[in-house]
PDB file of N, CA, C and O in Angstrom:
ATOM      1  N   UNK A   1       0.837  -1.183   0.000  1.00  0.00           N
ATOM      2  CA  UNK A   1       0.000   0.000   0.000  1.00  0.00           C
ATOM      3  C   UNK A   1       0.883   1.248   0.000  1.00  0.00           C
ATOM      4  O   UNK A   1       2.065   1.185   0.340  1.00  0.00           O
ATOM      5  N   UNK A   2       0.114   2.727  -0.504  1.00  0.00           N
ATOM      6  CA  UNK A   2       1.323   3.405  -0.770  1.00  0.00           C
ATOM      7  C   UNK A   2       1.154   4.424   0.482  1.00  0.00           C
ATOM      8  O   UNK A   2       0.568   3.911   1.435  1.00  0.00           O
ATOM      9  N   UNK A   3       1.441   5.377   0.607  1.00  0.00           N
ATOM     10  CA  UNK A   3       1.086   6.486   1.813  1.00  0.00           C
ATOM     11  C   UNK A   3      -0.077   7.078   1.929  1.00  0.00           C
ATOM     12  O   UNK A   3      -0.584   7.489   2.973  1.00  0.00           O
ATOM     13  N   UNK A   4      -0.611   7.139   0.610  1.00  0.00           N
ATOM     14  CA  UNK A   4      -2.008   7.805   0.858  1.00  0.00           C
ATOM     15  C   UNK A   4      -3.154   6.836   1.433  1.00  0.00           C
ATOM     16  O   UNK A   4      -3.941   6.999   2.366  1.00  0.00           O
ATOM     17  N   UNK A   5      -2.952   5.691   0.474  1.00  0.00           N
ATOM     18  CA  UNK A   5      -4.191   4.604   0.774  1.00  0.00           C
ATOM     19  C   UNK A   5      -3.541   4.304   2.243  1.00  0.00           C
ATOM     20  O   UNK A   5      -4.517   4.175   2.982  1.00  0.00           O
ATOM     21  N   UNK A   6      -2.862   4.206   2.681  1.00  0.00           N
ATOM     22  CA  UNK A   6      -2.474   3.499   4.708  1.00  0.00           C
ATOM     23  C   UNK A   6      -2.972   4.815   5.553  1.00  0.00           C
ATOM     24  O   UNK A   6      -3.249   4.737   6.750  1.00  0.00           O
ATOM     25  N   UNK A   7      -3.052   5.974   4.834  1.00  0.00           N
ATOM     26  CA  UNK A   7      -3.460   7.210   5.301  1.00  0.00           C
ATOM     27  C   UNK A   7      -5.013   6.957   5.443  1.00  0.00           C
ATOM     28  O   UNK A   7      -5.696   6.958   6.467  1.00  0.00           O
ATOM     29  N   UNK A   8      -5.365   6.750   4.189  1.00  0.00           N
ATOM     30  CA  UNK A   8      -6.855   6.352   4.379  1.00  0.00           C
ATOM     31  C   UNK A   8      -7.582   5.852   4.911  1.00  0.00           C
ATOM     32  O   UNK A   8      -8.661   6.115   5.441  1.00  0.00           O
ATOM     33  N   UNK A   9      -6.560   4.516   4.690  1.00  0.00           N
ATOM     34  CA  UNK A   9      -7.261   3.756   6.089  1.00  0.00           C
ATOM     35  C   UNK A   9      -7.348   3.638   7.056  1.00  0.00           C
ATOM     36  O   UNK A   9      -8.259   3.095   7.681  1.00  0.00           O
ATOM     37  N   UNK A  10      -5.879   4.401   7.631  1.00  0.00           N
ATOM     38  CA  UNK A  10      -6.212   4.887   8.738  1.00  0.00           C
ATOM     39  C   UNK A  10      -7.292   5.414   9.521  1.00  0.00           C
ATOM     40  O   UNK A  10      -7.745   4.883  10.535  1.00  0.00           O
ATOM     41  N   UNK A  11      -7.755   6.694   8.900  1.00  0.00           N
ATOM     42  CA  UNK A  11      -8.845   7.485   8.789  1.00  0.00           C
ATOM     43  C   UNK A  11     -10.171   6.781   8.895  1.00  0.00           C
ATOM     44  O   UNK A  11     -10.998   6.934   9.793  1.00  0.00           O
ATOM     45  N   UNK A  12     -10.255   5.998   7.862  1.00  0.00           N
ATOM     46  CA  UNK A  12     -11.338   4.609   7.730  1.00  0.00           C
ATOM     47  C   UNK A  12     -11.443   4.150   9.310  1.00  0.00           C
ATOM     48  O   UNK A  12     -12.406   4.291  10.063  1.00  0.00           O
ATOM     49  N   UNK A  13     -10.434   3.686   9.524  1.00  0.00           N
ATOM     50  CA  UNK A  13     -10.171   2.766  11.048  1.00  0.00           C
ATOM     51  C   UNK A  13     -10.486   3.619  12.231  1.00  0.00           C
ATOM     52  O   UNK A  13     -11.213   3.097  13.076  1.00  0.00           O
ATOM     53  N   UNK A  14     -10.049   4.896  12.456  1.00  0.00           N
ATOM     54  CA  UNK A  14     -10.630   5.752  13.467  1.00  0.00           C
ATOM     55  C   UNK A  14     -11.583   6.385  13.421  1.00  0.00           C
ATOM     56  O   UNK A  14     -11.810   7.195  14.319  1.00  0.00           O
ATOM     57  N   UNK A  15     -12.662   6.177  12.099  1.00  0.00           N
ATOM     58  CA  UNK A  15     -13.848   6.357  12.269  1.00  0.00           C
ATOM     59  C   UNK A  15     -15.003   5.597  12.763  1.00  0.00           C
ATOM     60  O   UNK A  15     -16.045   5.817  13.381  1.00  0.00           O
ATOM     61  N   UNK A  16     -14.228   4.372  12.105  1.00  0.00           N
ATOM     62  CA  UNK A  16     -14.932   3.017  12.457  1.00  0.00           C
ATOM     63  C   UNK A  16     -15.103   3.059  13.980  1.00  0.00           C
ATOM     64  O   UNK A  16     -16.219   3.268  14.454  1.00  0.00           O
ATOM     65  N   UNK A  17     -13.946   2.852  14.821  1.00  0.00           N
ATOM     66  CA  UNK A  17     -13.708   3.059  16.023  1.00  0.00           C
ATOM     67  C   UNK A  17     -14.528   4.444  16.830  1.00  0.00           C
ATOM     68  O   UNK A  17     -15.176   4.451  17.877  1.00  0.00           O
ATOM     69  N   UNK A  18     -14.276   5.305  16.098  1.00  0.00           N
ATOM     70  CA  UNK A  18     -15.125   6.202  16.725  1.00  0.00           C
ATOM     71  C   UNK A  18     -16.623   6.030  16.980  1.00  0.00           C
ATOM     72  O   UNK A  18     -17.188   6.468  17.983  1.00  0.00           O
ATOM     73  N   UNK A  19     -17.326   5.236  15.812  1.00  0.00           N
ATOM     74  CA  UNK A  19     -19.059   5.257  15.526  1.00  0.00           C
ATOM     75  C   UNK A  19     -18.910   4.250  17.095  1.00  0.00           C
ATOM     76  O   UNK A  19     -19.320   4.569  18.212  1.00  0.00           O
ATOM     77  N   UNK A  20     -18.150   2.920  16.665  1.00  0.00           N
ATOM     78  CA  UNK A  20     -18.212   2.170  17.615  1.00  0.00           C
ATOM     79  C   UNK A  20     -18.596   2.728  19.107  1.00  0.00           C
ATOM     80  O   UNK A  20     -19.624   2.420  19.710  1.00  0.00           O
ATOM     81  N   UNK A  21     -17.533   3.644  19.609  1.00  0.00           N
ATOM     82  CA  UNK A  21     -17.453   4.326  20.393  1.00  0.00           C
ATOM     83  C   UNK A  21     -18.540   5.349  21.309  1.00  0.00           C
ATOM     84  O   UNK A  21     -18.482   5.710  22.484  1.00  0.00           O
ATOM     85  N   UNK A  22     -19.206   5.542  20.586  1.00  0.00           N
ATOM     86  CA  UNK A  22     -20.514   6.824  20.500  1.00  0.00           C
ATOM     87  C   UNK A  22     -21.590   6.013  20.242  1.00  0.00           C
ATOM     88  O   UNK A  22     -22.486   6.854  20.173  1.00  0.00           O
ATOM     89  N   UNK A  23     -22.084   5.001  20.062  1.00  0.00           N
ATOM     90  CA  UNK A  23     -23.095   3.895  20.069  1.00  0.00           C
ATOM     91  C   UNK A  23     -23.742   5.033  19.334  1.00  0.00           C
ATOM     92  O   UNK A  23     -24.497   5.653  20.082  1.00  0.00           O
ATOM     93  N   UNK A  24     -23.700   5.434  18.309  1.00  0.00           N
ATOM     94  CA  UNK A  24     -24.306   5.950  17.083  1.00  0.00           C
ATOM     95  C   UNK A  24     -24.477   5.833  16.100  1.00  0.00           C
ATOM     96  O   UNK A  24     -23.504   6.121  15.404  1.00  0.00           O
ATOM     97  N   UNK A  25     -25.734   5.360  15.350  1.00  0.00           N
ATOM     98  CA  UNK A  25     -25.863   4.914  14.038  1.00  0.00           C
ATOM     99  C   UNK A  25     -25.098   5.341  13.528  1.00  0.00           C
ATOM    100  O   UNK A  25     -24.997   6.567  13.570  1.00  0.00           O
ATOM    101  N   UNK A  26     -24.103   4.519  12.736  1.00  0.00           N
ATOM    102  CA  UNK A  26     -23.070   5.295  11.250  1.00  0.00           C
ATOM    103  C   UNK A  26     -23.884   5.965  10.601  1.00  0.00           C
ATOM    104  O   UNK A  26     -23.469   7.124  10.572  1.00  0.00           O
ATOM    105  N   UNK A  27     -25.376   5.804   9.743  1.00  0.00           N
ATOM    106  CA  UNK A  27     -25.310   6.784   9.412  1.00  0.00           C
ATOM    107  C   UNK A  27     -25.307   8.126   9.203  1.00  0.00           C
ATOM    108  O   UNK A  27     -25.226   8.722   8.129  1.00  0.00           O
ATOM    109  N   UNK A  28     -25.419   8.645  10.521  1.00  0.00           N
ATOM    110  CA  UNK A  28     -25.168  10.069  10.750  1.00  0.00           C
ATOM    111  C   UNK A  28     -23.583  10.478  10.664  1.00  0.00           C
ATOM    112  O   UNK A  28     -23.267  11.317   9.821  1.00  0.00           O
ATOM    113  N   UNK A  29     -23.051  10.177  11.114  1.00  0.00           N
ATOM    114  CA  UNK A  29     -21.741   9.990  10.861  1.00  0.00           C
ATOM    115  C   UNK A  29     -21.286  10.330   9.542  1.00  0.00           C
ATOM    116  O   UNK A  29     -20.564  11.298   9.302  1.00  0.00           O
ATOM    117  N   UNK A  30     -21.910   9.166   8.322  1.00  0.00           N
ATOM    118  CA  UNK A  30     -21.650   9.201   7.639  1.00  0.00           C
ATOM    119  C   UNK A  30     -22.151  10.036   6.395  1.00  0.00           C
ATOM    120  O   UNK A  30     -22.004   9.740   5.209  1.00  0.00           O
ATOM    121  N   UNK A  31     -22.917  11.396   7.051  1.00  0.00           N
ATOM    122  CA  UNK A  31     -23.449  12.123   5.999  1.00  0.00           C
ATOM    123  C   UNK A  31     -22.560  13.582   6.202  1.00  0.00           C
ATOM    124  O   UNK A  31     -22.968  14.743   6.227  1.00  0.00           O
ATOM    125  N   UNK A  32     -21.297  13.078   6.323  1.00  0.00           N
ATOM    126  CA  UNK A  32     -20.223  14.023   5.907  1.00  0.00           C
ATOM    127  C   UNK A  32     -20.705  15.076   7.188  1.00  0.00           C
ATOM    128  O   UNK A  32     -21.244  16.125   6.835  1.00  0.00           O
ATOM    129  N   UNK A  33     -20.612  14.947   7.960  1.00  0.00           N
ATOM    130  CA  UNK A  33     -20.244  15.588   9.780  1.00  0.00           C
ATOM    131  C   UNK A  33     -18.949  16.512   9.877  1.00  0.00           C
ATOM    132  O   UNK A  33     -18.708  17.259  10.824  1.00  0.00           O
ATOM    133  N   UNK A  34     -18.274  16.367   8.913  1.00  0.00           N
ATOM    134  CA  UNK A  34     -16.744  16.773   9.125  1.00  0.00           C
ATOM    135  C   UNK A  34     -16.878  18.027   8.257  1.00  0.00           C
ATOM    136  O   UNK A  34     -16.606  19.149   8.682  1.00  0.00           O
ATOM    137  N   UNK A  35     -17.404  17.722   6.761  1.00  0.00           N
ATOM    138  CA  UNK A  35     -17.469  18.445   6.059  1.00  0.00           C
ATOM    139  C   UNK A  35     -18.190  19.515   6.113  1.00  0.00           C
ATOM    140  O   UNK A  35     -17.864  20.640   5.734  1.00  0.00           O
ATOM    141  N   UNK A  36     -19.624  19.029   6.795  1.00  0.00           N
ATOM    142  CA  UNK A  36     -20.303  20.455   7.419  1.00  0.00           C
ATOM    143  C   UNK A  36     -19.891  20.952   8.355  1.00  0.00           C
ATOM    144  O   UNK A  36     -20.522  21.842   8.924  1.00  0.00           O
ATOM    145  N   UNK A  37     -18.908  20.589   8.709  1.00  0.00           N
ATOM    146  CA  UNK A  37     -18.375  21.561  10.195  1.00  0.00           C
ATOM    147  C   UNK A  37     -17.041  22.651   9.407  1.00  0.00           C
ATOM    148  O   UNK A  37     -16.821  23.827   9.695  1.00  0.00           O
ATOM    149  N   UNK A  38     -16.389  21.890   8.480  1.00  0.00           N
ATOM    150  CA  UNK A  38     -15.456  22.900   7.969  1.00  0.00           C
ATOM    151  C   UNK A  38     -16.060  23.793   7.041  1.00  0.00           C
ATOM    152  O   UNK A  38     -15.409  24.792   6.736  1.00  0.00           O
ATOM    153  N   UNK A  39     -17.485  23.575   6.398  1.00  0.00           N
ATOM    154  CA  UNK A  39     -17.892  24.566   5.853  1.00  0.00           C
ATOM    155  C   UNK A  39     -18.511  25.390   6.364  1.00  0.00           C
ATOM    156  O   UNK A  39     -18.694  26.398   5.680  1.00  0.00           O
ATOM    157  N   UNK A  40     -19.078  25.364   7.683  1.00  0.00           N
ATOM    158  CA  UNK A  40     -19.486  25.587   9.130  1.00  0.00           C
ATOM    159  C   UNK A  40     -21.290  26.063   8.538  1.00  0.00           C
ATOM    160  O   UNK A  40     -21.756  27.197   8.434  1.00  0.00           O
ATOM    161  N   UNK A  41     -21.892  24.867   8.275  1.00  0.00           N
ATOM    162  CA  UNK A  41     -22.794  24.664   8.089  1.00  0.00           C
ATOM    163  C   UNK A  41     -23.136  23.627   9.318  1.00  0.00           C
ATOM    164  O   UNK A  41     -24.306  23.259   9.218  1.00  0.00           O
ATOM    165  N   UNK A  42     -22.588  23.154  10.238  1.00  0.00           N
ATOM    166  CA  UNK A  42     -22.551  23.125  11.493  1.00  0.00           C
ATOM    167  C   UNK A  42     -21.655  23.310  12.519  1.00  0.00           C
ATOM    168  O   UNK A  42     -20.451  23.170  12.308  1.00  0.00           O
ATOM    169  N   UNK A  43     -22.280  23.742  14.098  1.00  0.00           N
ATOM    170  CA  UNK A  43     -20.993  24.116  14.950  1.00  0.00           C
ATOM    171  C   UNK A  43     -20.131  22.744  15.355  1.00  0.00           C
ATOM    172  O   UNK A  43     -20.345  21.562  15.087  1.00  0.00           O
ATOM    173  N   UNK A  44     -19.517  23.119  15.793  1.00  0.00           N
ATOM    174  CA  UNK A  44     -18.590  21.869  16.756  1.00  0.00           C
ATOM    175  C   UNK A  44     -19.742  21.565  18.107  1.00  0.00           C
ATOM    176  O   UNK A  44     -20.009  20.406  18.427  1.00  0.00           O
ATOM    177  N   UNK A  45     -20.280  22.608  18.731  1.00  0.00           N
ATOM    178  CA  UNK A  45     -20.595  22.282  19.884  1.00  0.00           C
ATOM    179  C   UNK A  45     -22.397  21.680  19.327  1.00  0.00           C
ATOM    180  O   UNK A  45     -23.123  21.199  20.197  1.00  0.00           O
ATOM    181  N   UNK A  46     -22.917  21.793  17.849  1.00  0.00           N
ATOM    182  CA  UNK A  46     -23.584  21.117  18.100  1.00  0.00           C
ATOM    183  C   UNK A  46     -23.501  19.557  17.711  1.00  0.00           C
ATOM    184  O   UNK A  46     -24.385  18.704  17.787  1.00  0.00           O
ATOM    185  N   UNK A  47     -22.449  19.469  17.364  1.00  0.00           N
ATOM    186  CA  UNK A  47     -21.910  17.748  17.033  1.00  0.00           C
ATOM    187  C   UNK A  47     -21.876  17.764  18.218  1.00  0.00           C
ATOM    188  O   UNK A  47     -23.052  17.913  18.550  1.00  0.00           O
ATOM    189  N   UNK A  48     -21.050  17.684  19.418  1.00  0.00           N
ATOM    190  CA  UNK A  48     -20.908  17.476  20.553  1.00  0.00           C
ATOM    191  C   UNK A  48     -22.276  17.069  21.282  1.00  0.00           C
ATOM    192  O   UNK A  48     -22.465  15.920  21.682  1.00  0.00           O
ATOM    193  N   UNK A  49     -23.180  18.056  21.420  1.00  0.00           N
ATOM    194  CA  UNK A  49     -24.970  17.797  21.557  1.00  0.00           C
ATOM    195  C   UNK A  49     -25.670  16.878  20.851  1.00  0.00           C
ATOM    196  O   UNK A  49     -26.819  16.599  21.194  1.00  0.00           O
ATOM    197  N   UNK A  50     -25.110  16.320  19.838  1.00  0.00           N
ATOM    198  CA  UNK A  50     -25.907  15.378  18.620  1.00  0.00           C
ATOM    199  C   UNK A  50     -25.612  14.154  18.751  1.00  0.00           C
ATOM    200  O   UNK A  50     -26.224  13.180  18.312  1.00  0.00           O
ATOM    201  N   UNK A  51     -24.259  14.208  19.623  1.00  0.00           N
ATOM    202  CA  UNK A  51     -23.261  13.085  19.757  1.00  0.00           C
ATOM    203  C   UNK A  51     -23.387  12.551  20.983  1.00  0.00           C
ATOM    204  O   UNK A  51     -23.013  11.404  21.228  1.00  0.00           O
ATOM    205  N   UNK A  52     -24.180  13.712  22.278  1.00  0.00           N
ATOM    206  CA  UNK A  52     -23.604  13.418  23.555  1.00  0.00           C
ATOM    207  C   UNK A  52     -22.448  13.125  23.907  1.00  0.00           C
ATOM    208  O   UNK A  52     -22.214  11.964  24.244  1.00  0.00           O
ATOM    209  N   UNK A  53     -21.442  14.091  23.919  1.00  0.00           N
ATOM    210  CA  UNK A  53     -20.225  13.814  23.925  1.00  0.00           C
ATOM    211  C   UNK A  53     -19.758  14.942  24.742  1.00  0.00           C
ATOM    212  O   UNK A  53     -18.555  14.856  24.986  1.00  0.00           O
ATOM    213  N   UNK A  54     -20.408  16.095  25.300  1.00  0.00           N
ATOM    214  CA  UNK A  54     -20.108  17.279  25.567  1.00  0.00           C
ATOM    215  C   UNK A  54     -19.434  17.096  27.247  1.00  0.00           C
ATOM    216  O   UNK A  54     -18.978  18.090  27.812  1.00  0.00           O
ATOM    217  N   UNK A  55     -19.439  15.881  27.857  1.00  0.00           N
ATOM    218  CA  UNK A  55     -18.555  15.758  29.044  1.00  0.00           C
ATOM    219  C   UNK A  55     -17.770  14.869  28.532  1.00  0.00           C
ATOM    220  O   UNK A  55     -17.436  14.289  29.566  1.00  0.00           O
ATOM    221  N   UNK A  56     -17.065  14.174  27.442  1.00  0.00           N
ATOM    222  CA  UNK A  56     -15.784  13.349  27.273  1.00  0.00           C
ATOM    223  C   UNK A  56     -15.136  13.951  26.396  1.00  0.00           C
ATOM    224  O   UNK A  56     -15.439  13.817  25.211  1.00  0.00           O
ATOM    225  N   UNK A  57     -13.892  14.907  26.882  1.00  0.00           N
ATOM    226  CA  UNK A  57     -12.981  15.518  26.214  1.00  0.00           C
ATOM    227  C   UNK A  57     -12.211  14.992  25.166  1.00  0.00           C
ATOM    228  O   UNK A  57     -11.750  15.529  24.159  1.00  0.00           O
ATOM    229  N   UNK A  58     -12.136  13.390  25.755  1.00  0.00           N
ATOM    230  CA  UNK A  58     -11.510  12.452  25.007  1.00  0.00           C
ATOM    231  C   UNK A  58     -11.847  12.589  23.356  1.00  0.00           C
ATOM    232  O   UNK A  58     -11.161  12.974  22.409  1.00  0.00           O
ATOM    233  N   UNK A  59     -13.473  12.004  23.486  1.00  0.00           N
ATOM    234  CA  UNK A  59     -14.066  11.972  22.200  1.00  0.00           C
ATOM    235  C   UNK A  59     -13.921  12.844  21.125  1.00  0.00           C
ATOM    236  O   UNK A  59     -13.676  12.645  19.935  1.00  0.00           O
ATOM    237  N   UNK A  60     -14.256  14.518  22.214  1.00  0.00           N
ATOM    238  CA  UNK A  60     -14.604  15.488  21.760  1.00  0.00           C
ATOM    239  C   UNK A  60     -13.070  15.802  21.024  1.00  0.00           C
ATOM    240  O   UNK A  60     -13.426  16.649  20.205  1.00  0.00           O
ATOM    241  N   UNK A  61     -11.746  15.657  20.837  1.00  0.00           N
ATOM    242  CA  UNK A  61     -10.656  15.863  20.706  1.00  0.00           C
ATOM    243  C   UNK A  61     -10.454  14.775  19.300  1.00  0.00           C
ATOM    244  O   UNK A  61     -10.019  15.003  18.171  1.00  0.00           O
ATOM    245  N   UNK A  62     -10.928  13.645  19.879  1.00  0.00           N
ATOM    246  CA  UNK A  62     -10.687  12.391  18.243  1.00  0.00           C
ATOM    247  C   UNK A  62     -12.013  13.353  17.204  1.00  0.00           C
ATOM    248  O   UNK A  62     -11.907  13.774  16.052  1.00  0.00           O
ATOM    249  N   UNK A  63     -13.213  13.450  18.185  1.00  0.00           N
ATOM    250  CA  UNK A  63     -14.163  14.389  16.804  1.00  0.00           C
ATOM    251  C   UNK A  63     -13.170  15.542  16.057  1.00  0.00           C
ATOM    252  O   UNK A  63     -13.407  16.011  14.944  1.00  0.00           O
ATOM    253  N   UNK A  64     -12.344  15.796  16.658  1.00  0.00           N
ATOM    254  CA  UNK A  64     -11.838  17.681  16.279  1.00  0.00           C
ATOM    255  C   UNK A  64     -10.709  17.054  15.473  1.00  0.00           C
ATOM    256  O   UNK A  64     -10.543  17.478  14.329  1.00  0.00           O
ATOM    257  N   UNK A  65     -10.079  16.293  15.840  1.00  0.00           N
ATOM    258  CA  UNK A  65      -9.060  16.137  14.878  1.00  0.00           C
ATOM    259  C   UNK A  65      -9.652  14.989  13.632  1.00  0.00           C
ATOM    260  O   UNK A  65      -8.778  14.814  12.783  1.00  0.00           O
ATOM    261  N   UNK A  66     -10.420  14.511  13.467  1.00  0.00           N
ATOM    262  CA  UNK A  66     -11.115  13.685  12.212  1.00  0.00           C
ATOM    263  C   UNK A  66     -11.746  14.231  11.532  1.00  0.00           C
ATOM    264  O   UNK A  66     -12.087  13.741  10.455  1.00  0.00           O
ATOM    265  N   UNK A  67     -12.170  15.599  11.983  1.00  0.00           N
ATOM    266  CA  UNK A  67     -13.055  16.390  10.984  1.00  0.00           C
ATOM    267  C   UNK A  67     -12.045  17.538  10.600  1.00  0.00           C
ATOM    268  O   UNK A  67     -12.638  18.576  10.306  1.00  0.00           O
ATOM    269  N   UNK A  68     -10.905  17.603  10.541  1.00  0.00           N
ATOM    270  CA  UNK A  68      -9.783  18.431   9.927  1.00  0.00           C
ATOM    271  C   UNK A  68      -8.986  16.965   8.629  1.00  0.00           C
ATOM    272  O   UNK A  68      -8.733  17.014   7.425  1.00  0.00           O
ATOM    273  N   UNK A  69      -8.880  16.196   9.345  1.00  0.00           N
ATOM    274  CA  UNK A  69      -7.789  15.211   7.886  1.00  0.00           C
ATOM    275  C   UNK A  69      -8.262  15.352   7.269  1.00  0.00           C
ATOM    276  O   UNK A  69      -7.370  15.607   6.460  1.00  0.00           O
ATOM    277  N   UNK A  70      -9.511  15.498   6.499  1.00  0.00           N
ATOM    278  CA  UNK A  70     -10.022  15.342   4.530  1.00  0.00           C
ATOM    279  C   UNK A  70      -9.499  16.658   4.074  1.00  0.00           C
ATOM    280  O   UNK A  70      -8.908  16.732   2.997  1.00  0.00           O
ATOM    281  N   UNK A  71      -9.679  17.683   4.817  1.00  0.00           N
ATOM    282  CA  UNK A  71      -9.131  18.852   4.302  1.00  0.00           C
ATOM    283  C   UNK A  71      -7.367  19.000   4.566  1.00  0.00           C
ATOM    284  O   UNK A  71      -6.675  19.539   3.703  1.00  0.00           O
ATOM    285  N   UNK A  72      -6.698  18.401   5.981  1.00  0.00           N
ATOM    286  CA  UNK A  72      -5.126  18.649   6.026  1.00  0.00           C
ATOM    287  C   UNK A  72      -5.201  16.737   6.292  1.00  0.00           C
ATOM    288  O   UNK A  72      -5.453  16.345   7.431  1.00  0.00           O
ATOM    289  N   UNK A  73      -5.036  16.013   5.503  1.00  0.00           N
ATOM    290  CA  UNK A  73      -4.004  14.876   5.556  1.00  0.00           C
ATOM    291  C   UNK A  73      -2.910  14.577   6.404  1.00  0.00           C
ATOM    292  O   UNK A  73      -2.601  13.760   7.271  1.00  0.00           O
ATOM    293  N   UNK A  74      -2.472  15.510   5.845  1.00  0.00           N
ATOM    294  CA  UNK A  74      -0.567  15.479   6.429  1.00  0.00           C
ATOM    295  C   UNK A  74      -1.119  15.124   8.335  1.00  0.00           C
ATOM    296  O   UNK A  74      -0.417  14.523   9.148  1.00  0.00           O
ATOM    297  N   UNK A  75      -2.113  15.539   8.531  1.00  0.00           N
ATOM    298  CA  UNK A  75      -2.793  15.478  10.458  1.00  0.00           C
ATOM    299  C   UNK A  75      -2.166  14.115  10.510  1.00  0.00           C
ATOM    300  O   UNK A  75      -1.123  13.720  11.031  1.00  0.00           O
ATOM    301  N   UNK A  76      -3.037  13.554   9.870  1.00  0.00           N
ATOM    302  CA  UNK A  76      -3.012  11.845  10.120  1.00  0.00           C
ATOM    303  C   UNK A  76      -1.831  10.829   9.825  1.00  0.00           C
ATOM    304  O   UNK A  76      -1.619   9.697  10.261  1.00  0.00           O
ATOM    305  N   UNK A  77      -1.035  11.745   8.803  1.00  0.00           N
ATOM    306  CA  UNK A  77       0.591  10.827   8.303  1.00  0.00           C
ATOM    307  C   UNK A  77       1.282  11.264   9.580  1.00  0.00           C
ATOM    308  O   UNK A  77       1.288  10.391  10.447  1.00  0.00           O
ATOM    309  N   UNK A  78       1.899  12.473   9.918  1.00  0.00           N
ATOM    310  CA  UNK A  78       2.251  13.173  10.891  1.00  0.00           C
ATOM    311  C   UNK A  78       2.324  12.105  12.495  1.00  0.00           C
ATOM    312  O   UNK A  78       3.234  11.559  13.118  1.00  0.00           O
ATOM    313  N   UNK A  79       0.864  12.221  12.651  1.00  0.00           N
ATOM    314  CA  UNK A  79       0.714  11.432  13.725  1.00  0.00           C
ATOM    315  C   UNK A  79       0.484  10.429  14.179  1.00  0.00           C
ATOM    316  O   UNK A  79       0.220  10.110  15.338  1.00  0.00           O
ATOM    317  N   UNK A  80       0.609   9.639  12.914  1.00  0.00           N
ATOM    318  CA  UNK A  80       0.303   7.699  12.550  1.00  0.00           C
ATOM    319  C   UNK A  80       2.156   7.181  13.594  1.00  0.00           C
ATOM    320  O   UNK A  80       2.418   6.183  14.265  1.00  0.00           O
ATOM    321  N   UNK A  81       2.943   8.318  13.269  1.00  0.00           N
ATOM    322  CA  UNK A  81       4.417   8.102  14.155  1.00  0.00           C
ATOM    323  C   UNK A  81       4.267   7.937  15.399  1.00  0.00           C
ATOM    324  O   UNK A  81       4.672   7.130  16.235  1.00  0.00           O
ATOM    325  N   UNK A  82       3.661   8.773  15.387  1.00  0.00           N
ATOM    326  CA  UNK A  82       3.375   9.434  17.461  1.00  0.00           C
ATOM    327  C   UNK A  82       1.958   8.249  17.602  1.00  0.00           C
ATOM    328  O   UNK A  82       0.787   8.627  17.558  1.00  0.00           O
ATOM    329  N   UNK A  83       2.310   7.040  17.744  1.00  0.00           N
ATOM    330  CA  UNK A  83       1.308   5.893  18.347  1.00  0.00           C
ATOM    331  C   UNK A  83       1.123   6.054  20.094  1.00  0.00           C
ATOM    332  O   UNK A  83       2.018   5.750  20.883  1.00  0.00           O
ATOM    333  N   UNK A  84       0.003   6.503  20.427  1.00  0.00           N
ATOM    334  CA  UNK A  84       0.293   6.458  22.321  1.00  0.00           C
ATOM    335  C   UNK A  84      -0.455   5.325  22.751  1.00  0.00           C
ATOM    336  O   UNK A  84      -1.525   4.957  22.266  1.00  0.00           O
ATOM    337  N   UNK A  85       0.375   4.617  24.000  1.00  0.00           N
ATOM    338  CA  UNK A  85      -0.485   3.116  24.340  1.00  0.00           C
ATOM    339  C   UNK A  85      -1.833   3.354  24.247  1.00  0.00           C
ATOM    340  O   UNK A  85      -2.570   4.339  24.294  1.00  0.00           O
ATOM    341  N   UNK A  86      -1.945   2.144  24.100  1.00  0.00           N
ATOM    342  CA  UNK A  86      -3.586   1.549  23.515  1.00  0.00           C
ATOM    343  C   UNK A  86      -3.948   1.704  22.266  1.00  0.00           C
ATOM    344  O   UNK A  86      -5.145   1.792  21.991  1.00  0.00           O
ATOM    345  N   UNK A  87      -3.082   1.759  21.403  1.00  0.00           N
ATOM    346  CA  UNK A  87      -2.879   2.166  19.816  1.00  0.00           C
ATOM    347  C   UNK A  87      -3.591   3.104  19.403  1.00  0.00           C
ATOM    348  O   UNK A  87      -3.969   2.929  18.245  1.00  0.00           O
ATOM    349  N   UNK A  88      -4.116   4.537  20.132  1.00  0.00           N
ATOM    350  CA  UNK A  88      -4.633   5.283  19.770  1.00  0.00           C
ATOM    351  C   UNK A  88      -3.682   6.600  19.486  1.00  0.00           C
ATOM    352  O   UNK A  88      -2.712   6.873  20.192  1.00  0.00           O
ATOM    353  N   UNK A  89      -4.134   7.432  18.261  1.00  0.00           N
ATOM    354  CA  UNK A  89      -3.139   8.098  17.843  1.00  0.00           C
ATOM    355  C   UNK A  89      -2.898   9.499  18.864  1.00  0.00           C
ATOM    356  O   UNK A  89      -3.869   9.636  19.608  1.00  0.00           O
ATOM    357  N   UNK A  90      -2.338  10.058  18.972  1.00  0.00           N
ATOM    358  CA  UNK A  90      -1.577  11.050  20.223  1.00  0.00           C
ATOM    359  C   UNK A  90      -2.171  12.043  19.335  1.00  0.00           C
ATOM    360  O   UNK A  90      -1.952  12.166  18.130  1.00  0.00           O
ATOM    361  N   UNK A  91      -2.901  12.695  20.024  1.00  0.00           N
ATOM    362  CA  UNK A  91      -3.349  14.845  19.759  1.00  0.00           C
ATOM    363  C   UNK A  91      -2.412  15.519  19.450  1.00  0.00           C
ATOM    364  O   UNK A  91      -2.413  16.199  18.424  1.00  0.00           O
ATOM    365  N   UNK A  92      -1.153  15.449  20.503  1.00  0.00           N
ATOM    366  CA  UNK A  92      -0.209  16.625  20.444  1.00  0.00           C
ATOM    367  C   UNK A  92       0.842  16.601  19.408  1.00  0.00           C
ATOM    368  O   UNK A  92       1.639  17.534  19.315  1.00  0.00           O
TER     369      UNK A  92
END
């Protein structure tokens, strides 16, 4: 696989993980959540409300950085290095 597609799937994989996570039908998720937030055709804080997520910083931090990679990539190559235990990828 080359850098982009392991990039992808990456991406693929921490979304997956995320729906998992949020016991939320994928398909909300999957009607481009990310994309209306960077076109700010929705807020952050009302994903957070939509999501119930607004007391786990945790979440709220994997939401913020998954809805930036389609537009900056390089997020997710960058920090596929920086692995922090429990194979989840590191914020900082």
């Amino acid at each position: 696989m080359n850098m982009h597609t392991n990039t992808l799937q990456e991406y693929l994989d921490a979304l997956e993980k995320l729906c998992n996570e949020l016991e939320k039908e994928k398909t909300w998720l999957g009607k481009l959540w990310c994309i209306r937030l960077m076109n700010r055709e929705i807020s952050f804080s009302t994903i957070l409300v939509v999501l119930d997520v607004e007391s786990n910083e945790s979440l709220q931090r994997e939401l913020s950085r998954l809805a930036f990679i389609p537009q900056h990539p390089s997020i997710l190559r960058n920090q596929s290095r920086k692995k922090s235990p429990g194979n989840q990828l590191s914020i900082g």
